[in-house]
C-alpha positions as CSV (number, residue, x, y, z in Angstrom):
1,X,-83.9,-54.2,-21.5
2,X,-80.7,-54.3,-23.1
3,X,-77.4,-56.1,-22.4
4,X,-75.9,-52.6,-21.0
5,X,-79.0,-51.8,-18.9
6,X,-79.0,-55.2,-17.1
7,X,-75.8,-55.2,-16.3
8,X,-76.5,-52.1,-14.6
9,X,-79.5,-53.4,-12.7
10,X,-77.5,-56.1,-11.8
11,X,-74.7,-54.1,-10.0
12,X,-77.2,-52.3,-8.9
13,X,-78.8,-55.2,-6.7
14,X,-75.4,-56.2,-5.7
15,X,-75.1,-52.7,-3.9
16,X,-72.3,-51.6,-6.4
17,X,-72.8,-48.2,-5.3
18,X,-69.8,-46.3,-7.5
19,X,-68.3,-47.5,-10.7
20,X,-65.0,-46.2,-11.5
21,X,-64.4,-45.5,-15.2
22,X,-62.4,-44.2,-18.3
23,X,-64.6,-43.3,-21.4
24,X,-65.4,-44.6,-23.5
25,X,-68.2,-47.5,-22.1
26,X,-71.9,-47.5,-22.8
27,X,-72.0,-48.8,-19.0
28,X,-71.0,-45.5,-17.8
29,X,-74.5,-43.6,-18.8
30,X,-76.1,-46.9,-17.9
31,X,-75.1,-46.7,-14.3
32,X,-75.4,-43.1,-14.0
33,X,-79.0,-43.3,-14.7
34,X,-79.7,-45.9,-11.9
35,X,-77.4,-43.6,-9.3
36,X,-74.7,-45.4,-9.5
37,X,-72.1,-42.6,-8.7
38,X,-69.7,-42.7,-12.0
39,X,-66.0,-41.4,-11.2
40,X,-64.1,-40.5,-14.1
41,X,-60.6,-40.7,-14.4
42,X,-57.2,-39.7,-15.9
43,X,-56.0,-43.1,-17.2
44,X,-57.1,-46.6,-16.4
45,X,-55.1,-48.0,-13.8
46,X,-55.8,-45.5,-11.6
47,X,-59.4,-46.3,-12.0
48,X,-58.7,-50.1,-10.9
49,X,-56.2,-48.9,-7.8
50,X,-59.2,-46.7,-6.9
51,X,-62.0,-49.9,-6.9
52,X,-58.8,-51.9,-5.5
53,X,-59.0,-50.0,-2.1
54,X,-62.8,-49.5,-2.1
55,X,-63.1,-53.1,-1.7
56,X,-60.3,-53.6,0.9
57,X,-61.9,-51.2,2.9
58,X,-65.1,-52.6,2.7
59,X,-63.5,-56.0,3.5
60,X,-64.9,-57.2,0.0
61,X,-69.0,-56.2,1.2
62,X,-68.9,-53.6,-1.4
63,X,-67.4,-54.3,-5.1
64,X,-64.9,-52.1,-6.4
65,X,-66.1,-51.7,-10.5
66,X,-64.5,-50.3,-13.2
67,X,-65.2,-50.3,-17.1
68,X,-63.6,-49.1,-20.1
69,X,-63.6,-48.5,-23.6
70,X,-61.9,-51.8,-26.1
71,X,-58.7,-52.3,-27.6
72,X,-56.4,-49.1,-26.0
73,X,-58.4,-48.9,-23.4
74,X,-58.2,-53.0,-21.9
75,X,-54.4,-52.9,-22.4
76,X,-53.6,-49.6,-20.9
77,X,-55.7,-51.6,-18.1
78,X,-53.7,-54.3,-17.7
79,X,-51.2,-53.4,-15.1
80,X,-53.6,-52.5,-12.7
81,X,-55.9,-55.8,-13.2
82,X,-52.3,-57.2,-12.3
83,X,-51.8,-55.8,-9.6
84,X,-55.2,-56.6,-7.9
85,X,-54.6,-60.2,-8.6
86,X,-51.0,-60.0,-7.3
87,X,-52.3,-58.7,-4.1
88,X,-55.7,-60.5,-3.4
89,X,-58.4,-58.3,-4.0
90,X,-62.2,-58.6,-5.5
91,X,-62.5,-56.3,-8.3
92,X,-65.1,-56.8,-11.0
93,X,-63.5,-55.2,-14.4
94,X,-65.8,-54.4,-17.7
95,X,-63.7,-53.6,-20.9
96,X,-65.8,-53.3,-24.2
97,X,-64.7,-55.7,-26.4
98,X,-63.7,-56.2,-30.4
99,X,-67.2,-56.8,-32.2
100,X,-67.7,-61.0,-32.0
101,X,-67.1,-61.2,-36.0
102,X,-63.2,-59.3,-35.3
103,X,-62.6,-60.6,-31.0
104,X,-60.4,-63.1,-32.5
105,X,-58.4,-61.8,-35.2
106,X,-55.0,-60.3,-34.9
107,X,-54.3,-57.4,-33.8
108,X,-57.2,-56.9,-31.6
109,X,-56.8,-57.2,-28.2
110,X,-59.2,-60.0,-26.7
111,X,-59.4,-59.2,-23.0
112,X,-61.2,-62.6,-22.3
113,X,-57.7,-64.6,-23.5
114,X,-55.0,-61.9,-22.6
115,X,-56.2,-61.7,-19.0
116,X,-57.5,-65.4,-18.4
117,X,-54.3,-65.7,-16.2
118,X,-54.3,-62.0,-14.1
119,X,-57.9,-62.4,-13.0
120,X,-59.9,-65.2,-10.7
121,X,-62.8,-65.5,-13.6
122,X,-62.3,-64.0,-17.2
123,X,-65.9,-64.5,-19.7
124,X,-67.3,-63.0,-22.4
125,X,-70.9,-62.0,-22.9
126,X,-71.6,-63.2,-26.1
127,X,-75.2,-63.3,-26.2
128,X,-77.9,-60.7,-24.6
129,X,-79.6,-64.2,-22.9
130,X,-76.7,-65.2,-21.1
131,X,-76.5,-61.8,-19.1
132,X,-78.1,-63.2,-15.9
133,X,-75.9,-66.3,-15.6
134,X,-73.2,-64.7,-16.4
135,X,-73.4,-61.7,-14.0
136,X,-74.2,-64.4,-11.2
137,X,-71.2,-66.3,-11.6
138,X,-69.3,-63.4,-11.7
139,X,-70.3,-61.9,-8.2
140,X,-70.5,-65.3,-6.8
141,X,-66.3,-65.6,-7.9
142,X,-66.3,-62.0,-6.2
143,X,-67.7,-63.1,-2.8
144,X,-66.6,-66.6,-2.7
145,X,-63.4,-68.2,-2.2
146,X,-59.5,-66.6,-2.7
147,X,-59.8,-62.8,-3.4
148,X,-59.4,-61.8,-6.5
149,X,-60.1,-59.7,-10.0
150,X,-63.5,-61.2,-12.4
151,X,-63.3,-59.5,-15.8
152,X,-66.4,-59.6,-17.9
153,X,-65.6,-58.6,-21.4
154,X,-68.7,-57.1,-23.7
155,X,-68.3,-56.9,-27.3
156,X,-69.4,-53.7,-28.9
157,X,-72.1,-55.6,-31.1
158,X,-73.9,-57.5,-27.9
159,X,-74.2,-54.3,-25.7
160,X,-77.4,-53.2,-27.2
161,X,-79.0,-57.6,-27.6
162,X,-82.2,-57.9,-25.8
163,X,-82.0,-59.4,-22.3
164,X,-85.4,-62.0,-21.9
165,X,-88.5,-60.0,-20.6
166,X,-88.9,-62.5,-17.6
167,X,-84.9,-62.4,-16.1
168,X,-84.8,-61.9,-12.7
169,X,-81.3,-61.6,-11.0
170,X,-81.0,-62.8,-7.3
171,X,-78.0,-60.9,-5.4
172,X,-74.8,-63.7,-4.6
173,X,-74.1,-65.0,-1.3
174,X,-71.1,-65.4,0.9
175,X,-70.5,-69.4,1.5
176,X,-67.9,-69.7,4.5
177,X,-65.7,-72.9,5.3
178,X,-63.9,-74.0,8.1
179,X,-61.4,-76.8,9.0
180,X,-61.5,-80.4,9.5
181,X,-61.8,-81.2,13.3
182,X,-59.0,-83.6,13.1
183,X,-56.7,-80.8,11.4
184,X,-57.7,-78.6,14.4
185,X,-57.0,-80.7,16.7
186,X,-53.5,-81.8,15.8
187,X,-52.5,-77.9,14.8
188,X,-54.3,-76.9,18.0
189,X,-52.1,-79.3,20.4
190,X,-49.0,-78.7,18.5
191,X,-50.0,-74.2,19.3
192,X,-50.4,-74.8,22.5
193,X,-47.5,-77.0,23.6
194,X,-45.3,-74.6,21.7
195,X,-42.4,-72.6,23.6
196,X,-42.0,-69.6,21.5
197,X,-44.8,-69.5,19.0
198,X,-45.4,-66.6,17.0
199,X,-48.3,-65.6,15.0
200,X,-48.0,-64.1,11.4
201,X,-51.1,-62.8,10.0
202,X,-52.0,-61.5,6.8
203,X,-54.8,-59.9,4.5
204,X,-57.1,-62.8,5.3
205,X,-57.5,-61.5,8.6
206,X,-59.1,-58.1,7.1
207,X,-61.5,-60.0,4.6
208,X,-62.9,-62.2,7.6
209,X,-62.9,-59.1,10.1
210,X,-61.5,-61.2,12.2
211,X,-59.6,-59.0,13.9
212,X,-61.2,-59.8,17.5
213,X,-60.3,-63.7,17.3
214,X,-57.3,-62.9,16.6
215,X,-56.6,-60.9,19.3
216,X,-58.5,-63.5,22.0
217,X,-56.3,-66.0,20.5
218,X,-52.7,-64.1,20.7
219,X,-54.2,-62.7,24.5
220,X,-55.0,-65.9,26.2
221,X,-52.7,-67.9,24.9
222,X,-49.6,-64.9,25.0
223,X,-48.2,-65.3,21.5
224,X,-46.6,-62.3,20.5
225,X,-47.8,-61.3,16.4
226,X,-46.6,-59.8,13.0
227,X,-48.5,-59.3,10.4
228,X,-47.7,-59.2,6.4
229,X,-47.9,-56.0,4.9
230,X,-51.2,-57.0,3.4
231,X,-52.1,-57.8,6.9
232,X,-50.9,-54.3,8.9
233,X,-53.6,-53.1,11.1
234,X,-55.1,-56.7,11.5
235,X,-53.9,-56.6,14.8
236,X,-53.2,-53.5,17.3
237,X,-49.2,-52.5,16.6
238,X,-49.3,-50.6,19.9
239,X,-50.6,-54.0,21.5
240,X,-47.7,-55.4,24.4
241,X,-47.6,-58.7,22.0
242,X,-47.0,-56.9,18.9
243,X,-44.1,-57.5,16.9
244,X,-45.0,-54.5,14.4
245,X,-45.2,-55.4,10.6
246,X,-42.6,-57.3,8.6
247,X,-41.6,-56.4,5.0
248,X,-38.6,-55.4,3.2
249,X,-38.2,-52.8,6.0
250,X,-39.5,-53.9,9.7
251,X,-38.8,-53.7,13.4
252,X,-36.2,-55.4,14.9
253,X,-38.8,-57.6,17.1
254,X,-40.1,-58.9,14.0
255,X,-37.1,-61.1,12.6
256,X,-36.0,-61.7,16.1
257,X,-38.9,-63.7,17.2
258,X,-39.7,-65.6,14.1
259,X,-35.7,-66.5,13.7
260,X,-36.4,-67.8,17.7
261,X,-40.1,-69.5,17.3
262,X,-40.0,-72.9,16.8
263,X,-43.9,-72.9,16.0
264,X,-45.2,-70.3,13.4
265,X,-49.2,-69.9,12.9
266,X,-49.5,-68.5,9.2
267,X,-53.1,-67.3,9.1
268,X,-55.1,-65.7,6.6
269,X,-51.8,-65.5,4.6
270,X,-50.0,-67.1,1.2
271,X,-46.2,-67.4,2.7
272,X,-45.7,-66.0,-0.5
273,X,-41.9,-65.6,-0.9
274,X,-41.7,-62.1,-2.4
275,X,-38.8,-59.9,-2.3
276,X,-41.0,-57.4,-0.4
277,X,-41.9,-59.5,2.0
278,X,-40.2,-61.0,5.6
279,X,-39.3,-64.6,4.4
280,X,-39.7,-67.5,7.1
281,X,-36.8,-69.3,8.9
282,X,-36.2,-73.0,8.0
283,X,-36.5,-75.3,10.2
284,X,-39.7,-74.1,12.3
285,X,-43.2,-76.5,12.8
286,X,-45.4,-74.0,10.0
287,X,-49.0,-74.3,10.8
288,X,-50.7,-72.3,7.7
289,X,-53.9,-71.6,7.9
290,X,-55.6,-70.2,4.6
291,X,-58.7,-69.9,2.6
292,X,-57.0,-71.4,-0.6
293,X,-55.5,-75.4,-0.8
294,X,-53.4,-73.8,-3.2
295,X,-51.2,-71.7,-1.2
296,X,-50.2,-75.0,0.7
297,X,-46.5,-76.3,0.8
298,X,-46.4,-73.8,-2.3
299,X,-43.8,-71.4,-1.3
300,X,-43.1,-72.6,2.9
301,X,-43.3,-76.4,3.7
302,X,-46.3,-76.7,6.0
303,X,-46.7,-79.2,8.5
304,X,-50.3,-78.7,9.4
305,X,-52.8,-77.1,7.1
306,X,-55.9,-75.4,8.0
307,X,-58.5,-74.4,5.4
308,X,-61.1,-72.2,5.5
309,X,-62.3,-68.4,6.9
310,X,-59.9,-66.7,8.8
311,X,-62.9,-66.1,11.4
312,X,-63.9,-69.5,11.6
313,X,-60.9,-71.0,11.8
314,X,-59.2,-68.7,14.6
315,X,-62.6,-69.4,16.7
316,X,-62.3,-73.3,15.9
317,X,-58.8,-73.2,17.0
318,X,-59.2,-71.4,20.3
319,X,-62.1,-73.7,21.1
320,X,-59.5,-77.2,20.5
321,X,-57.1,-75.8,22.3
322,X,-59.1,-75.7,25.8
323,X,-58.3,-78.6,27.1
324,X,-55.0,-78.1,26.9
325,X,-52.6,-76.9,29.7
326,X,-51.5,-73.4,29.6
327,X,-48.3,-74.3,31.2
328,X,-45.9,-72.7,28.6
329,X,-48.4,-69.9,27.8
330,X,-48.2,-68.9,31.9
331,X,-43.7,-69.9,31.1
332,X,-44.1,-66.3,28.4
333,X,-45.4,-63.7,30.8
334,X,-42.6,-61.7,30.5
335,X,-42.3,-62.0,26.6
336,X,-44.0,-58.5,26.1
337,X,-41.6,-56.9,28.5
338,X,-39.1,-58.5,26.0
339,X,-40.6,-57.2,23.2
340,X,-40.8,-53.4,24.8
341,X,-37.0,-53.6,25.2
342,X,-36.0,-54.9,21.7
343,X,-38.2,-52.3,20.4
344,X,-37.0,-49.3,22.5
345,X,-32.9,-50.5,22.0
346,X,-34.0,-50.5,17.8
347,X,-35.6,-47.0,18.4
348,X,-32.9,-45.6,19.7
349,X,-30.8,-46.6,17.3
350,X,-33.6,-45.0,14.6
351,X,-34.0,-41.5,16.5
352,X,-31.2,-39.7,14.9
353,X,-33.4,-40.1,11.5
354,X,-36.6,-39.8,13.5
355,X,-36.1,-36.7,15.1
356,X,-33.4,-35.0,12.1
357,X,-33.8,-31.4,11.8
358,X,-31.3,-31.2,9.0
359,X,-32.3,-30.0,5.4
360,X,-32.7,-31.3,3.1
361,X,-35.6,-33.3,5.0
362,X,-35.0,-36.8,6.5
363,X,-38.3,-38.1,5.5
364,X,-37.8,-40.6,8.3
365,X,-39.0,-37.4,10.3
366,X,-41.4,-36.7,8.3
367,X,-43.1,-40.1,8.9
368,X,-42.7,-39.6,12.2
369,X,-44.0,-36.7,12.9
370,X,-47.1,-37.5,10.6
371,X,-47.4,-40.9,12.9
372,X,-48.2,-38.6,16.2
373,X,-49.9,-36.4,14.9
374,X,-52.9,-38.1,13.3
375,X,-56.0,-39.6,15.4
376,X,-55.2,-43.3,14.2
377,X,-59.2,-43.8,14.4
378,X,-60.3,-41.4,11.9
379,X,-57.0,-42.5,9.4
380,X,-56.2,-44.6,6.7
381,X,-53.0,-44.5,4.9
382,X,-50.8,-46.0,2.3
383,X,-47.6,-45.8,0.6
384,X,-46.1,-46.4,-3.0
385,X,-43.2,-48.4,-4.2
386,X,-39.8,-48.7,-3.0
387,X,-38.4,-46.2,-0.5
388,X,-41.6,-45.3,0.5
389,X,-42.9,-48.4,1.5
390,X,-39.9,-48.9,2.9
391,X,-39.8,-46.0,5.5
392,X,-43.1,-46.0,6.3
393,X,-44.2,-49.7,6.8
394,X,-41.9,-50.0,10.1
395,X,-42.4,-46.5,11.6
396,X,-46.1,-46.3,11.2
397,X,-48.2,-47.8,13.8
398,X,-51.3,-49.3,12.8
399,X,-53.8,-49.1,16.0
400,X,-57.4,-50.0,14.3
401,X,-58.4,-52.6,11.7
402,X,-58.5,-51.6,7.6
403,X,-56.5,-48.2,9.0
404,X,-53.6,-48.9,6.4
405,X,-53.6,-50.4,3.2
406,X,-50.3,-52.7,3.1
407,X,-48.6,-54.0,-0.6
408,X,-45.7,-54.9,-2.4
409,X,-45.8,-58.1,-4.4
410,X,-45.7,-56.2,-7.8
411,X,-45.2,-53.0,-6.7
412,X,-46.3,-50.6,-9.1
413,X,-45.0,-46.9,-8.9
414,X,-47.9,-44.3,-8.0
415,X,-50.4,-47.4,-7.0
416,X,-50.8,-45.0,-4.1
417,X,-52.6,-42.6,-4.9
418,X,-55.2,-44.8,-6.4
419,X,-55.8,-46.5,-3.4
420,X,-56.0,-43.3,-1.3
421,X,-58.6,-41.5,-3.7
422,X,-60.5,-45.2,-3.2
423,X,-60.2,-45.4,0.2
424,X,-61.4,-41.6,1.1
425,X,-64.8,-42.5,-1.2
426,X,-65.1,-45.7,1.2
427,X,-64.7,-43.7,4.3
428,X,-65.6,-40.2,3.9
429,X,-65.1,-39.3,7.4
430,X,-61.2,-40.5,7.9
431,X,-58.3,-38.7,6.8
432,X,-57.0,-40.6,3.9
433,X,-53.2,-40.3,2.8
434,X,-51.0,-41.6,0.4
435,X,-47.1,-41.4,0.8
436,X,-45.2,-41.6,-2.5
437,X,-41.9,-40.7,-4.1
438,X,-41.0,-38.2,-7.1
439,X,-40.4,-41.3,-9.3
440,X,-44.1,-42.8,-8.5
441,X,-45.6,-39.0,-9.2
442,X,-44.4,-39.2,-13.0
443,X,-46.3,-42.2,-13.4
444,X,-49.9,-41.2,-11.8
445,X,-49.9,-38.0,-10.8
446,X,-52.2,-36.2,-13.4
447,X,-54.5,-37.9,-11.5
448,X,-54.6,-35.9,-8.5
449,X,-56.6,-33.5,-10.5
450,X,-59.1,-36.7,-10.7
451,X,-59.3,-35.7,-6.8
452,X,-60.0,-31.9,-7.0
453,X,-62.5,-32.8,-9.8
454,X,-64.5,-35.1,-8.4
455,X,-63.9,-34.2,-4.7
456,X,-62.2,-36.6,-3.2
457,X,-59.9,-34.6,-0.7
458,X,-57.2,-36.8,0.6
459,X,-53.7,-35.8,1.8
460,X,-51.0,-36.6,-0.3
461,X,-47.2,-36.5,0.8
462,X,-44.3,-36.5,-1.8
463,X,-41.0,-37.0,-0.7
464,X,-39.2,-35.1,-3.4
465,X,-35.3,-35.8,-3.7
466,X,-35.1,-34.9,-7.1
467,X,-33.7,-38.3,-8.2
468,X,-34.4,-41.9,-8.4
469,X,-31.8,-42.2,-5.7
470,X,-31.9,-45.6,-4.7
471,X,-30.7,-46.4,-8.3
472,X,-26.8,-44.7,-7.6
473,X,-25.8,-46.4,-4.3
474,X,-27.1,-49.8,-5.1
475,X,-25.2,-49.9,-8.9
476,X,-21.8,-47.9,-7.5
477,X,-21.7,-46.2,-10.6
478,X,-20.5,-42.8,-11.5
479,X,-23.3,-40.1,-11.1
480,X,-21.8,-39.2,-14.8
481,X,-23.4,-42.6,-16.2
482,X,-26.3,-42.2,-14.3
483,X,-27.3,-38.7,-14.6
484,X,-30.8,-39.5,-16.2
485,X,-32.2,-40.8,-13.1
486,X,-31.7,-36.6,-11.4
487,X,-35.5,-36.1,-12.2
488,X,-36.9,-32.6,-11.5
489,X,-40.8,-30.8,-11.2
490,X,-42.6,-28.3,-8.7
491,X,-45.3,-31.0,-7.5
492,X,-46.9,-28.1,-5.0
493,X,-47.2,-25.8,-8.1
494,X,-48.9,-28.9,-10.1
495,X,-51.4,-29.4,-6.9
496,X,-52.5,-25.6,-7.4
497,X,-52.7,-25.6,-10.8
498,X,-55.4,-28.1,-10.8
499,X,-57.2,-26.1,-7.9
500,X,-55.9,-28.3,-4.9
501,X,-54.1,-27.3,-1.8
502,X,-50.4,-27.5,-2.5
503,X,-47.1,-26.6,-0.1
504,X,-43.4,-27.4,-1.0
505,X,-41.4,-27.7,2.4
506,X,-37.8,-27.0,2.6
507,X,-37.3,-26.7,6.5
508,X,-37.8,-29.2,8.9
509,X,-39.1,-26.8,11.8
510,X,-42.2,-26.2,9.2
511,X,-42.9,-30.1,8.8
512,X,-45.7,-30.4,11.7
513,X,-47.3,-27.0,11.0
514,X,-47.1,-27.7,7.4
515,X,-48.6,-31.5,8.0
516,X,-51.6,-29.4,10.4
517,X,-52.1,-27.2,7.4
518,X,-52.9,-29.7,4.8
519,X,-55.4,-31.9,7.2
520,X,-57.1,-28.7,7.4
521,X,-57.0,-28.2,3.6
522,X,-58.6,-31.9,3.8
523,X,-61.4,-30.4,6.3
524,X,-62.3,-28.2,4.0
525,X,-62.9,-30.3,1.0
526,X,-59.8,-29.9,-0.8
527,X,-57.3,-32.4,-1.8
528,X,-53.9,-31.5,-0.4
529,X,-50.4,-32.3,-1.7
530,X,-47.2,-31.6,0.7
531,X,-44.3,-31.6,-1.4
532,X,-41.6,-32.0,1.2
533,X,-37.8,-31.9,0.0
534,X,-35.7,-34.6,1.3
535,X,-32.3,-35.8,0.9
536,X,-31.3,-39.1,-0.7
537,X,-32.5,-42.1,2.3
538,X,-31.4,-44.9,1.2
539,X,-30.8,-46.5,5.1
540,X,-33.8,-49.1,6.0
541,X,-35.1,-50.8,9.2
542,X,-33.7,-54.8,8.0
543,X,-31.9,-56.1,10.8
């Protein structure tokens, strides 16, 4: 058996069960002949978004793959390896690579060096013998540990090497770890003597599915919660002890409780200080609990650490706190009466834009409309950079785990529809959207004819202003200076043209029938794109 073969029988046995790709790759065939579902796309880092969300969704049991061809190929790649790493996520990436005799001479690109520091594990097979090992460690990086991309490079003059007669590959395991009991203990007494705690979860919460302890946790113990982008849906937003989701944009309750906690419980989360991201108040007790030693005292000064699984350290902290009296716990009864009222004075505030019927379209409305509409069992949804993100994140309200795939470290424009075409192949039977921007549409969307090709029907809204609008308010500039950012296209047109369902909407009274007819597009096994023509939002929910 070859180099190319085994590597196919070793995803294979690690229940890789699609492999995303851009010719040209050897690997492509190889998988295809063990059944391995091959999806080809338009350009690379659509490929990578598209493994990106199949292993979110799958809470990292499944491995998002994707290979391509050397040179062009790995650096057209490298954004969206990038991005993965930014954001956390087990992908295993296969560029071909420079024959051995040229990997190292200028001005081929070496995938093994340039992306040593955008990936968890970066090797090169250099020798059809080491195949086994090599795979091994690579899936083992995958399922072990902080989340993130493993690249294994293969030269073009190793891909056909023998692999030894008598290899046998044994599938990787998952090795959990939990706290130290003294850790517990201290971060457990410190929880439940606290007068306003507040819980802030994140993405690790999702890769330990430990959505349930979570929940015990906040429940018995009446600590309202947020969550990280990352970490939207982790916990029930229409849950009384909800706070919603805190990013750029969030809900009033948010900022107001963490700026009033004086203990914060960071768990399954970096604390990462990103300008996309809620930052934490000074002067607050921070227990952080994560799965990486590295993320301590790194961005937020902790003083308590917990390391290990979200799961087994949300259990091991309800367990220590037991004994403990649940004096002030019983003293916040009426904190999610509290939080109802904060939340209903911000809505008000929000319901002109919720509820505009002005053209052009408020896509606040939009979002809204799109939020009731949906059976938030049967959805998963994301957004793309900037405004999007921005008016959807607060508004959207995540009721069921893995329902919403939350980002923004890096923020790369039309990331979105990668992870929606990604997330559709991981769960078929929901209703899979992506909400992007006409900026993020010029960067990926040739790609949506990746979704009518290889029948991926998802639900794709564009919020069309015909400008990169959040560019003229924020420089105060003449429109004269700036007139290169007025962008134009007929996105609906596009969607037809490459056999999808496509509608442009100009009036807001056709928004919810329009929104009923592309779901049913979706039904029918056709990727839908509603181009819906806003004005230029620039207002969000920061407060």
């Amino acid at each position: 058996m070859n180099v190319i073969d085994a590597i196919a029988h070793t995803m294979k046995a690690e229940g890789v069960d699609i492999l995303f790709a851009y010719p040209v790759n050897p690997l492509i065939e190889a998988a295809a002949k063990l059944d391995i579902r091959t999806v080809i796309v338009r350009q690379e880092r659509i490929g990578l978004h598209m493994a990106d969300a199949y292993s979110r969704l799958s809470s990292g049991d499944k491995i998002g793959v994707f290979c391509m061809q050397h040179g062009p190929g790995a650096e057209n790649a490298f954004g969206g390896i990038a991005q993965a790493h930014s954001e956390s996520v087990p992908i295993l990436v296969i560029p071909a690579g420079y024959p051995r005799r040229l990997a190292h001479y200028y001005p081929n690109f070496n995938s093994t060096m340039n992306m040593q520091h955008i990936t968890k594990w970066a090797e090169p097979i250099t020798m059809g013998k080491a195949v086994p090992e090599i795979m091994r460690r690579a899936f083992f990086q995958l399922r072990n540990g902080r989340p993130g991309p493993v690249m294994i490079e293969v030269p073009l003059d190793v891909m056909n090497e023998e692999v030894p007669d008598n290899w046998q590959y044994i599938p990787s395991f998952s090795a959990k770890t939990a706290p130290a009991p003294n850790d517990l203990a201290a971060a457990a007494q410190v929880l439940a003597e606290a007068k306003n705690p507040v819980i802030y979860a994140g993405q690790g919460v999702h890769y330990a599915k430990a959505w349930d302890q979570l929940k015990s946790l906040a429940e018995a113990w009446n600590i309202p919660v947020t969550t990280s982008i990352e970490g939207k849906s982790a916990f029930p937003e229409n849950h009384p002890l909800s706070l919603g989701s805190g990013g750029r944009a969030n809900p009033r309750p948010v900022k107001q409780f963490l700026n009033e906690a004086d203990v914060i419980l960071g768990i399954g989360v970096s604390f990462a200080l990103t300008a996309f991201g809620v930052s934490m108040p000074k002067g607050k007790t921070i227990i952080h609990a994560t799965l990486d030693p590295m993320d301590l005292n790194k961005d937020v000064p902790a003083q308590h650490g917990l390391i290990g699984d979200a799961k087994l350290t949300l259990q091991a902290l309800s367990t220590a706190m037991e004994g403990h009296s649940k004096a002030p716990a019983a003293a916040r009864a009426k904190v999610p009466e509290r939080i109802a009222q904060i939340r209903a004075e911000w809505m008000s505030e929000w319901l002109p834009k919720l509820t505009n019927n002005d053209a052009p379209i408020n896509p606040y409305r939009v979002v809204a409309e799109l939020d009731r509409i949906v059976d938030k069992d049967k959805v998963v949804i994301t957004h793309d950079a900037g405004s999007p993100r921005d008016q959807t994140t607060p508004f959207w309200q995540a009721t069921s785990p893995l329902s919403y795939i939350g980002w923004g470290k890096t923020t790369q424009l039309g990331y979105g529809l990668g992870l929606a075409m990604g997330a559709k192949l991981a769960e078929p039977d929901k209703l899979c959207i992506n909400v992007w921007g006409d900026a993020a549409i010029g960067f990926t969307g040739m790609d949506f004819e990746t979704a009518v090709r290889e029948n991926i029907p998802i639900l794709s809204i564009l919020f069309n202003n015909f400008s990169m609008a959040i560019e003229i308010p924020i420089m105060q500039v003449s429109t004269e200076k700036y007139r290169s950012t007025d962008i134009s296209g007929n996105y609906a047109d596009m969607a037809k043209a490459f056999g999808g369902y496509g509608e442009r909407i100009t009036d807001p009274n056709d928004i919810v029938a329009a929104l009923k007819r592309g779901i049913a597009a979706t039904q029918n096994g056709q990727p839908a794109l509603l181009e819906f023509i806003t004005d230029k939002e620039i207002t969000i929910s920061n407060e």
